[in-house]
C-alpha positions in Angstrom: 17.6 143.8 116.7 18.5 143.5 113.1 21.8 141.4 112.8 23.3 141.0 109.1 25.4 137.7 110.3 25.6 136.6 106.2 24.5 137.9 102.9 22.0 134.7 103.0 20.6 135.7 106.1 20.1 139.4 104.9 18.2 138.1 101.7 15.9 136.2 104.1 15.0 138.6 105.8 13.7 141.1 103.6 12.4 138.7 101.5 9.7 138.0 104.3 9.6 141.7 104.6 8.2 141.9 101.2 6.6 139.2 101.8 4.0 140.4 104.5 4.7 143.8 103.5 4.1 144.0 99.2 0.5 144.9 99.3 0.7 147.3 102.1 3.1 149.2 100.3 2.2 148.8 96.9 -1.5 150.0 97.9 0.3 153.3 99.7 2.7 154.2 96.4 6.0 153.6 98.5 8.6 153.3 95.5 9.8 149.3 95.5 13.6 151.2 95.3 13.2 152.3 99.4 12.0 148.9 100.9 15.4 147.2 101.1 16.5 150.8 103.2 13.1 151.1 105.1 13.5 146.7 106.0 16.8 147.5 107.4 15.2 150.8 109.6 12.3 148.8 111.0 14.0 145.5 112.3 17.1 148.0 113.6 14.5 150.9 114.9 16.6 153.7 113.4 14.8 156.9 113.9 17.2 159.4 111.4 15.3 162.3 110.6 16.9 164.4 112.5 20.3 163.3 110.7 18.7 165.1 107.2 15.7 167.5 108.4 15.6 170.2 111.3 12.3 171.9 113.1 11.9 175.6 112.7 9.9 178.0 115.0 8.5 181.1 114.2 7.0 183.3 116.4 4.9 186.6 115.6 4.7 189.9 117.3 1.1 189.5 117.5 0.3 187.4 120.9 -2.6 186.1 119.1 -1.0 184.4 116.3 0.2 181.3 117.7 3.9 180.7 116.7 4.3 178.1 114.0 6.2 175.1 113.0 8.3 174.4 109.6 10.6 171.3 108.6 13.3 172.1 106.3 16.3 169.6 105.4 19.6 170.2 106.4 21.8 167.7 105.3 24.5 169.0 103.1 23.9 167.8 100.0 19.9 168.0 99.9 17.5 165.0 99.4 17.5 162.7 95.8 14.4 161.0 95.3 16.5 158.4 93.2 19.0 158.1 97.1 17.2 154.6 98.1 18.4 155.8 101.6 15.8 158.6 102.1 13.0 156.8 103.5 12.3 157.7 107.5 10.4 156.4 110.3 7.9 158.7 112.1 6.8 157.8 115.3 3.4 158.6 116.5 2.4 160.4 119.6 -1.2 159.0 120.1 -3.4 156.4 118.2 -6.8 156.1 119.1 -10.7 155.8 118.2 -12.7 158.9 118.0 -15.3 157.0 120.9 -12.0 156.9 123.2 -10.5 160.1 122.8 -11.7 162.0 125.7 -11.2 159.1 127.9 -7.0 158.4 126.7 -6.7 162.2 127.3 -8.4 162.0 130.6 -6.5 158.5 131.8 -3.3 158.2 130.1 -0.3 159.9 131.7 1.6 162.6 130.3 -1.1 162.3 126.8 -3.3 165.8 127.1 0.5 167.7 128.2 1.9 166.6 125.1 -1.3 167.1 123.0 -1.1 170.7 124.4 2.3 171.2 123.3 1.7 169.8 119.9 -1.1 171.7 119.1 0.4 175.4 121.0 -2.5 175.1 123.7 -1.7 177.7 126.8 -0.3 176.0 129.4 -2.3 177.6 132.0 -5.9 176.0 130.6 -7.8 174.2 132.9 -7.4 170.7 131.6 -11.3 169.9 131.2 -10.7 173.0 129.0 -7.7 171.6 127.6 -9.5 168.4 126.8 -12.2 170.1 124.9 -9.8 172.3 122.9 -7.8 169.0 122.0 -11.0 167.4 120.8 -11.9 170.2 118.9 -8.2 171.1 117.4 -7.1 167.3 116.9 -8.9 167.2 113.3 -6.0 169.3 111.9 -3.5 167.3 112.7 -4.9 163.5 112.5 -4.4 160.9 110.0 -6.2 157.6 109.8 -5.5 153.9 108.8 -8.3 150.8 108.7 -7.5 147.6 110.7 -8.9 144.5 110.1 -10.4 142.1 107.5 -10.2 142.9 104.4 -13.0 140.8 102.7 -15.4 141.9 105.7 -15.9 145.6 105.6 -18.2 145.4 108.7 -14.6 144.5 110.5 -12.7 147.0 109.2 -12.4 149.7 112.2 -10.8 153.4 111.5 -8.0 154.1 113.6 -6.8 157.5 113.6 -3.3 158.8 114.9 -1.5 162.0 115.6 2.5 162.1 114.9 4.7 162.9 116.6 6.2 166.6 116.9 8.5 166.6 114.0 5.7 165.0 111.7 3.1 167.5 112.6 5.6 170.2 112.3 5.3 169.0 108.6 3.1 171.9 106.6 1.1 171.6 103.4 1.4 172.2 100.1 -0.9 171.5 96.8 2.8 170.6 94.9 4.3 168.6 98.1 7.7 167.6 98.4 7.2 164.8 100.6 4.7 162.0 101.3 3.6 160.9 104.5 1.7 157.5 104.3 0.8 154.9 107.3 2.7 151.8 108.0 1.7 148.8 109.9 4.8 146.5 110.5 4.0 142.7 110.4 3.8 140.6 112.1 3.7 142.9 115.3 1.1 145.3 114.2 3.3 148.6 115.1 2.2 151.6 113.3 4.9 154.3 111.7 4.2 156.9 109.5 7.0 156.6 106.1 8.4 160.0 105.2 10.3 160.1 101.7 10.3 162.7 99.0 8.8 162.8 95.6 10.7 165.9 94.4 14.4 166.2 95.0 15.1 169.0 97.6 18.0 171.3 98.1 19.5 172.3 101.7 17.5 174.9 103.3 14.4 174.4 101.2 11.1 173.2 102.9 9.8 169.5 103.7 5.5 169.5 102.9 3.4 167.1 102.4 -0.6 167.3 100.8 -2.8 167.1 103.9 -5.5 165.6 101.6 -3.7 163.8 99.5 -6.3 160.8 97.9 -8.5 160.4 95.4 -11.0 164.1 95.0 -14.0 163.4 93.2 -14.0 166.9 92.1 -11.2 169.8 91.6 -13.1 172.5 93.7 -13.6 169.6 96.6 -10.0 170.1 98.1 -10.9 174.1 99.1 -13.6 172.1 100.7 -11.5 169.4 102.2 -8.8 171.9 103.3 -11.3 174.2 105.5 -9.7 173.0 108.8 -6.5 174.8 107.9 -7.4 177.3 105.5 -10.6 178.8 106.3 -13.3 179.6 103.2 -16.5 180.8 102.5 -18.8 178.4 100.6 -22.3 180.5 101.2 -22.1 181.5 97.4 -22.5 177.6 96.7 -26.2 176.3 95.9 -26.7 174.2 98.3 -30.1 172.7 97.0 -30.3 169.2 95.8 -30.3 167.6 92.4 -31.6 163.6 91.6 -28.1 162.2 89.8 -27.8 160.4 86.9 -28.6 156.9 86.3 -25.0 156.0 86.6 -24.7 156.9 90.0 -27.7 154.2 91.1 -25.4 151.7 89.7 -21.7 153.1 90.8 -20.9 150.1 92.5 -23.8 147.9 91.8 -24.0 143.8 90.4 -27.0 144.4 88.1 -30.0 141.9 88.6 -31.1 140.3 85.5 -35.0 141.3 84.9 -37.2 138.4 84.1 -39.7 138.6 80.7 -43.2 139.4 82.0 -45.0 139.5 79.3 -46.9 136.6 80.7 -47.9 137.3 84.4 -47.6 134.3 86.2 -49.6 134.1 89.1 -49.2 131.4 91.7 -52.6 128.9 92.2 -52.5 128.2 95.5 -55.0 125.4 95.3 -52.7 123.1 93.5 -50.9 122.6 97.0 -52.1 121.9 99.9 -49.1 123.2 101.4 -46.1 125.4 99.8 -42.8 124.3 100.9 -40.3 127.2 102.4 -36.5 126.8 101.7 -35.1 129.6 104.7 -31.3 130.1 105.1 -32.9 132.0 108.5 -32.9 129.9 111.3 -36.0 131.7 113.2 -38.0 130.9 109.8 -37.1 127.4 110.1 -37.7 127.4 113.9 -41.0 129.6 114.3 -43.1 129.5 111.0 -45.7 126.8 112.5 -48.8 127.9 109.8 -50.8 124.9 108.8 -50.5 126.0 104.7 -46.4 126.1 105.1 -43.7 123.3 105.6 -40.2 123.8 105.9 -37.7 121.9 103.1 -34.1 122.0 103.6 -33.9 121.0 99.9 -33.7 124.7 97.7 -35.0 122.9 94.5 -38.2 121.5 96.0 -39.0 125.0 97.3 -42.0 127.0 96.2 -41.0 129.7 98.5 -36.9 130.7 99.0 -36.0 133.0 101.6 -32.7 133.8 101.6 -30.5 136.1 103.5 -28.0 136.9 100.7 -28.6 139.2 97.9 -30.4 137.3 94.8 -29.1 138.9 91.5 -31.0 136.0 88.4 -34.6 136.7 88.7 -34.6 136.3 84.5 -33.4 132.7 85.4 -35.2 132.2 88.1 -38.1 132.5 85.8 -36.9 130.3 83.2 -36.6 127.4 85.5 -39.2 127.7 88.5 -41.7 130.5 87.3 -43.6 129.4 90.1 -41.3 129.9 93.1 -41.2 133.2 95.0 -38.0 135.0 96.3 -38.1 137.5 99.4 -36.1 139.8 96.9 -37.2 142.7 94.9 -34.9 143.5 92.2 -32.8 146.9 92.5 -34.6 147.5 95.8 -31.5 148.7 96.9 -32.8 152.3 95.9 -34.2 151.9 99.5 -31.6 150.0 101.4 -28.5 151.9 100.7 -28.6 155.3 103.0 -27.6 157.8 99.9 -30.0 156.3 97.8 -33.1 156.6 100.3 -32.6 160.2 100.4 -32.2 160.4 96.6 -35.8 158.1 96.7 -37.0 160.4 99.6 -36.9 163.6 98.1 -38.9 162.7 95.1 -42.4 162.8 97.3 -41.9 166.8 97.3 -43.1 168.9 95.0 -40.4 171.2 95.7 -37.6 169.4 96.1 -34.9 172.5 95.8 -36.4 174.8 97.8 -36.1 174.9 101.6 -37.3 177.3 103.9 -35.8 180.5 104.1 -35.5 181.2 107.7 -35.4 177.7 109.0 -33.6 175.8 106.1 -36.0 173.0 106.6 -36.0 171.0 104.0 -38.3 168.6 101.9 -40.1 165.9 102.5 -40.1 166.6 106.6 -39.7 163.4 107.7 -36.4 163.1 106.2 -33.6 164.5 107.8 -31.2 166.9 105.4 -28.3 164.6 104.1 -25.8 165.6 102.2 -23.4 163.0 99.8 -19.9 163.7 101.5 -18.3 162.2 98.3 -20.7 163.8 95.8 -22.4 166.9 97.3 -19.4 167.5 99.7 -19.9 171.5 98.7 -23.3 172.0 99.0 -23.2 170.5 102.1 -20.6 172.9 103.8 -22.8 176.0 102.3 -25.9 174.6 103.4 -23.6 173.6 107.1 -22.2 177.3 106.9 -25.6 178.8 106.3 -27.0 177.8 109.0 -23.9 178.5 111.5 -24.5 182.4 109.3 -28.7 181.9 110.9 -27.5 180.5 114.5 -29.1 177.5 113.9 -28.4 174.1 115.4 -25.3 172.2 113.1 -25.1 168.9 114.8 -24.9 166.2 112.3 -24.6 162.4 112.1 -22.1 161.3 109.5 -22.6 157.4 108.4 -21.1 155.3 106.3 -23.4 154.6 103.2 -23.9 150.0 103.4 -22.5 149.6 107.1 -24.4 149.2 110.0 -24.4 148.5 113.8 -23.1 152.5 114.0 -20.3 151.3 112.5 -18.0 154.3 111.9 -20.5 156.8 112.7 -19.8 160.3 114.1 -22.4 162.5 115.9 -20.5 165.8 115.7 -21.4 170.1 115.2 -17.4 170.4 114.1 -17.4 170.9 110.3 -13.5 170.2 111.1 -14.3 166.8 112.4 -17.1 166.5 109.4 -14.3 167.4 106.5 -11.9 164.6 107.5 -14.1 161.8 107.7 -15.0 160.7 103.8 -10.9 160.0 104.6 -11.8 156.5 106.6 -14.7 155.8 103.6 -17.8 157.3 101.9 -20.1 159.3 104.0 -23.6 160.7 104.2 -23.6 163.5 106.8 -27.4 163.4 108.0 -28.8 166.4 110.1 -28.5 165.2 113.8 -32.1 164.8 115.6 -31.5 167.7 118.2 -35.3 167.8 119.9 -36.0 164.1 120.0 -39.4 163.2 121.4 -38.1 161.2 124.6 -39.4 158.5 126.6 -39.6 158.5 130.4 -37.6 155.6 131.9 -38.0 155.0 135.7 -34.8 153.7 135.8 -32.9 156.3 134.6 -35.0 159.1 132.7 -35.5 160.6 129.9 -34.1 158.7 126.9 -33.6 158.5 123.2 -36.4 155.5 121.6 -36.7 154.3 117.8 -39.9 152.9 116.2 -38.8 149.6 114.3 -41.6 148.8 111.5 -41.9 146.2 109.3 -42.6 146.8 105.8 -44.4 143.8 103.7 -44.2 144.6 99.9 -46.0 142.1 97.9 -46.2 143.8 95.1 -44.6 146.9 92.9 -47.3 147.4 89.8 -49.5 147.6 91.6 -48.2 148.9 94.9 -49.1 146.6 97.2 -47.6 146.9 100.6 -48.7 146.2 104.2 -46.9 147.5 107.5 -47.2 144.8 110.8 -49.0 146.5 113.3 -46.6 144.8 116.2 -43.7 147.9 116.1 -41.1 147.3 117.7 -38.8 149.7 120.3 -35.5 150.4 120.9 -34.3 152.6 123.7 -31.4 154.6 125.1 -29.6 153.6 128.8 -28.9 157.2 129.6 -31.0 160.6 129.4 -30.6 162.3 126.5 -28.8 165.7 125.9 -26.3 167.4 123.5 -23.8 166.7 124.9 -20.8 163.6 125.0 -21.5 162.2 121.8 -19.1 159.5 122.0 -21.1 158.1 124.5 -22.8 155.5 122.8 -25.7 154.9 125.1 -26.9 158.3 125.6 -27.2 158.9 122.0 -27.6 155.3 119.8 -30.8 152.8 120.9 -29.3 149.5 119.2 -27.8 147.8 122.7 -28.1 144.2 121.1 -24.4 144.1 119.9 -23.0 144.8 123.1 -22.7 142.5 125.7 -22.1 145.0 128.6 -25.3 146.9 127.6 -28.7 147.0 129.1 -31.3 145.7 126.8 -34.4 147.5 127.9 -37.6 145.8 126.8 -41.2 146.9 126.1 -43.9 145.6 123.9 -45.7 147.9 121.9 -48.3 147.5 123.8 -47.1 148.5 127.1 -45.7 151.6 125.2 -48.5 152.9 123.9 -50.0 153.1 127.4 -47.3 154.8 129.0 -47.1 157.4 125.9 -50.4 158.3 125.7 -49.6 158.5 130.0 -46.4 161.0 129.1 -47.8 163.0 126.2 -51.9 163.2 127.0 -52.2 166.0 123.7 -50.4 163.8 120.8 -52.2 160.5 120.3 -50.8 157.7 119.5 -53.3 156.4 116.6 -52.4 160.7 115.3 -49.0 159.4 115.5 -48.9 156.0 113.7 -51.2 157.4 110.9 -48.0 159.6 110.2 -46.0 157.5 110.0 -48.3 155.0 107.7 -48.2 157.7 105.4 -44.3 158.3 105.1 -44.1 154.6 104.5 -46.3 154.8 102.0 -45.2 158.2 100.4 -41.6 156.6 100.4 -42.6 153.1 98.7 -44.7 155.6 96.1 -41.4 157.6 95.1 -39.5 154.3 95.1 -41.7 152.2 92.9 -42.4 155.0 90.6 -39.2 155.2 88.4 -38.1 152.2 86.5 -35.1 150.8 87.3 -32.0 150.8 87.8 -33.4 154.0 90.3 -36.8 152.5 91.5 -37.6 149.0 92.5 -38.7 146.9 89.5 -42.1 145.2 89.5 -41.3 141.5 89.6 -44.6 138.9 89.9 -42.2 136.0 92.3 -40.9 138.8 94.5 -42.2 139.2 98.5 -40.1 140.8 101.0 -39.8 142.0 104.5 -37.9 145.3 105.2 -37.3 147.1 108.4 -38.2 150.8 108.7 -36.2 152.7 111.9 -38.4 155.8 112.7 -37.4 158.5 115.9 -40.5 161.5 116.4 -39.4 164.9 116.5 -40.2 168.1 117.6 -41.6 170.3 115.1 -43.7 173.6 115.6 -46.2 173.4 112.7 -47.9 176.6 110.8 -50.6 177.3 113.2 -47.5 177.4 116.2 -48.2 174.1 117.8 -45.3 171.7 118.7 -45.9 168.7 116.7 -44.1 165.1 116.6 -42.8 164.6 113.3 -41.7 161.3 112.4 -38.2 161.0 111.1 -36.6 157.9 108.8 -33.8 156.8 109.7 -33.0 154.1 107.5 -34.7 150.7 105.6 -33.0 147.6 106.3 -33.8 144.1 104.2 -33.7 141.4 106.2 -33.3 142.6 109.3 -32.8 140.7 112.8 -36.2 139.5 113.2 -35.2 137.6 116.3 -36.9 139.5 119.0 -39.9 140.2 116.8 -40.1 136.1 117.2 -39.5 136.4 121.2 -42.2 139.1 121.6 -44.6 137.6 118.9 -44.4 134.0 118.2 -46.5 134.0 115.7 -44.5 136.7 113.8 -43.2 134.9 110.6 -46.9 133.3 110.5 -48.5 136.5 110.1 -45.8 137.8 107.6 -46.0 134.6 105.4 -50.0 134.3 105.7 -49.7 138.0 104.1 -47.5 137.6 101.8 -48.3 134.6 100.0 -51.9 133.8 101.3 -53.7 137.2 101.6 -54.7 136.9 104.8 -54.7 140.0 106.9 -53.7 139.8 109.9 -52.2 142.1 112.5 -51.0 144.5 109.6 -52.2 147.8 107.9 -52.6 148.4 103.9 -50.4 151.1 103.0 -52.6 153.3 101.0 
């Protein structure tokens, strides 16, 4: 309780208000002239809207037009934006990650009743029913706030939050006269939602806010971005695909500084008996055991650094150790960063903007269609509603572009859901793998797998570039169908980053067997060969532009990248069901951990490769 015993103790106290709160509300464009009110509201928990505003119902003849909800103000003398006193406090009726939705409405007490009420769902639904149509509808009325560090993105989780039934009564409007923003009160970590007006308001007259309110890369994007309330047709759209500008490559990007090649340097390995390997990887330092390699913990004695931060100064790299390597291309982010492998990706067809007509299948076919939420936000609904206008399947995967671990990832066929994610961060929505070739567990069935590869580039001009012939295999824990996508283990294969998790192991070896066992008419050696030459068609397109949106050719650079593959279903011209492999992503330096378990002799095969030429357990790209 908030007790003004002295002026002293007042000015205290919302001087630690500002304080822990100055950055929050700064960041959210609350005017510095409501914080003394809104200090005062929080520590005193005084809920007042319904002291200015009032909630009107209207219902319509028509049984099928659900009745609807308006907020006007009724106090007296109207709302001033310059009254410091017209800041509220809106409470919220449920907060909650998308993953535990189904289970809150499922478990906690009294939550899918109210839902129902909120949203004017029949009473007389069967609740399974009930809990499908909240999951479906909740996308309309849901706002989101991030939690957690702010330097570490990977710990930054999206929480999303429905208000309570005065808030969502709240309608929109492109010239609002409200704003509605998120509130976390420190130290306690309780969220509100902060309600004051940006227009002054006369009795009677309407309280709106902008339901996507934010920054809009584009004018036409908020028809787009308001679709779950105001439903539009975007088939006129083209939704074919263009390669941006070079800008885009480096929105965002710490340029590398290219080194002078006019003189090729190239390593003599028979000056050294042995080349000495500076690792900030501790499996390096713990499992490279080759006879013409020693490990130095001292980085200027190195002839080799392997880092596992991004190197930026090749230019001075060169200047001052032109005969050290780096496991670093520069700009090979063009492969690493998920919008810009599918910018990369796309260059290996010849036709590019077509797809085909009755299928929409587009090109190359080992890429899934993804769509740039931030950049290609309408193509990507015409292209979504075309296919709905064919019947065809709409599940998508929506990821964030540089996060991983399925951070923040949505598997969803709800163009609702879809539209109000680039709200928690830039997306790529990525056409969801709906016939995955599966693999039969005894333990539990038929599950989702992925293919991990290696990728060993050694050099750019020429293309050099090897893939390690030890894959390695990632599996689901439950069978697989379309169905409960926020069950993680039905539909993801990464189980390392959970403790509860089974980790289900198999050599690539012991795969191969029991593929060839399950699937007798696709080999395997068919099977790899495909995918040999997707790697090597992607590492093509890469390497082919210079940069900043291909990888630049750089004589010290070696390095290791990760390729995650699935194999889908795919009936080819003659009418024969075919796998087709599928990229998922590239990682650079990936967790190579297990790859040591499995192989011990992993990081010796990748460094007698990269910097001795000798070819061992891998296959030339070509």
């Amino acid at each position: 309780m908030f007790i003004m015993d002295s002026q002293k103790d007042g000015i205290t106290i919302f001087s630690n208000f500002v304080a822990h709160h100055r950055g929050q509300l700064e960041s959210s464009g609350v005017p510095e002239h409501f914080w003394e009110v809104l200090c005062k509201k929080l520590n005193e928990q005084v809920f007042d809207a319904g002291n200015t505003f009032k909630l009107l119902k209207t219902e319509y003849e028509t049984e099928s037009v659900k009745p609807s909800w308006q907020v006007v103000v009724s106090r007296e003398e109207g709302v001033e934006v310059k009254d410091a006193s017209q800041i509220y406090l809106i409470d919220h009726a449920w907060t909650f990650q998308v993953s535990e939705a189904k289970r809150h409405l499922k478990t906690i007490s009294g939550l899918l009743e109210r839902m129902k009420g909120l949203m004017g769902i029949e009473d007389d639904i069967a609740d399974d029913e009930a809990v499908d149509y909240v999951l479906n509808e909740m996308w309309k009325f849901n706002q989101t706030y991030t939690v957690g560090s702010v330097s570490n993105a990977e710990e930054r989780i999206p929480v999303w939050y429905i208000m309570d039934e005065f808030g969502s009564a709240i309608q929109h409007s492109n010239e609002p006269t409200f704003r509605a923003v998120p509130f976390i009160q420190m130290p306690q970590q309780v969220p509100y939602t902060l309600l004051f007006p940006v227009k002054d308001v006369a009795t009677g007259e309407e309280v709106t806010r902008d339901y996507v309110e934010g920054p809009i890369t584009h004018p036409s994007f908020r028809d787009a971005l308001l679709l779950p309330w105001f439903p539009k047709s975007f088939v006129l759209e083209d939704f074919r695909q263009e390669e941006p500008d070079e800008e885009y490559f480096l929105e965002g990007h710490v340029i590398e500084s290219l080194p002078d090649l006019d003189g090729d340097h190239t390593f003599k390995q028979e000056h050294k008996a042995k080349l000495k390997v500076y690792s900030e990887y501790s499996f390096v330092n713990k499992y490279l055991k080759h006879p013409k390699f020693e490990i130095t913990y001292v980085e200027e004695d190195a002839d080799i650094l392997w880092y596992i931060h991004h190197f930026k100064d090749y230019r001075e790299l060169r200047e001052r150790k032109s005969s050290a390597f780096v496991n670093q291309f520069p700009f090979e982010n063009v492969i690493t960063i998920k919008d810009l492998i599918c910018i990369v990706s796309r260059r290996t067809s010849n036709d590019i903007e077509d797809s085909d007509s009755e299928t929409l299948e587009t090109k190359p076919l080992w890429l899934p269609t993804t769509y740039n939420l931030k950049t290609e936000l309408l193509k990507f609904v015409s292209y979504y509603q075309h296919r709905q206008g064919k019947g065809l399947d709409n599940h998508w995967i929506c990821k964030p572009w540089n996060l991983a671990r399925g951070i923040d990832t949505h598997i969803t066929n709800n163009l609702n859901h879809i539209l109000r994610l680039p709200f928690t961060g830039p997306k790529i929505a990525q056409k969801y793998i709906e016939d995955p070739v599966l693999f039969s567990r005894a333990d539990c069935g038929d599950v989702k797998f992925d293919i991990r590869y290696v990728i060993l580039l050694k050099s750019v001009k020429p293309l050099v570039a090897y893939a390690y012939r030890n894959f390695f295999l990632r599996f689901s824990n439950k069978p697989f169908e379309l169905s409960d996508f926020e069950d993680y283990e039905k539909h993801f294969t990464v189980m390392n980053y959970s403790d509860s998790a089974l980790l289900y192991r198999k050599l690539c070896h012991e795969f191969v067997d029991e593929f060839q066992h399950q699937y007798p008419a696709h080999k395997w050696d068919d099977v790899e060969a495909s995918i040999f030459k997707m790697l090597h068609e992607l590492l093509v397109a890469a390497t082919s532009r210079n940069p900043p949106i291909g990888v630049a050719h750089n004589t010290q650079s070696r390095a290791l990248y990760a390729a995650d593959i699935m194999l889908a279903w795919r009936m080819n011209s003659k009418g024969r069901l075919v796998m087709q492999p599928k990229l998922l992503e590239v990682n650079w330096a990936p967790d190579c951990q297990r790859a040591c378990e499995y192989y011990p002799d992993f990081y010796d095969d990748v460094f007698g490769i990269l910097f001795m030429d000798e070819e061992k357990d891998v296959f030339k790209l070509l």
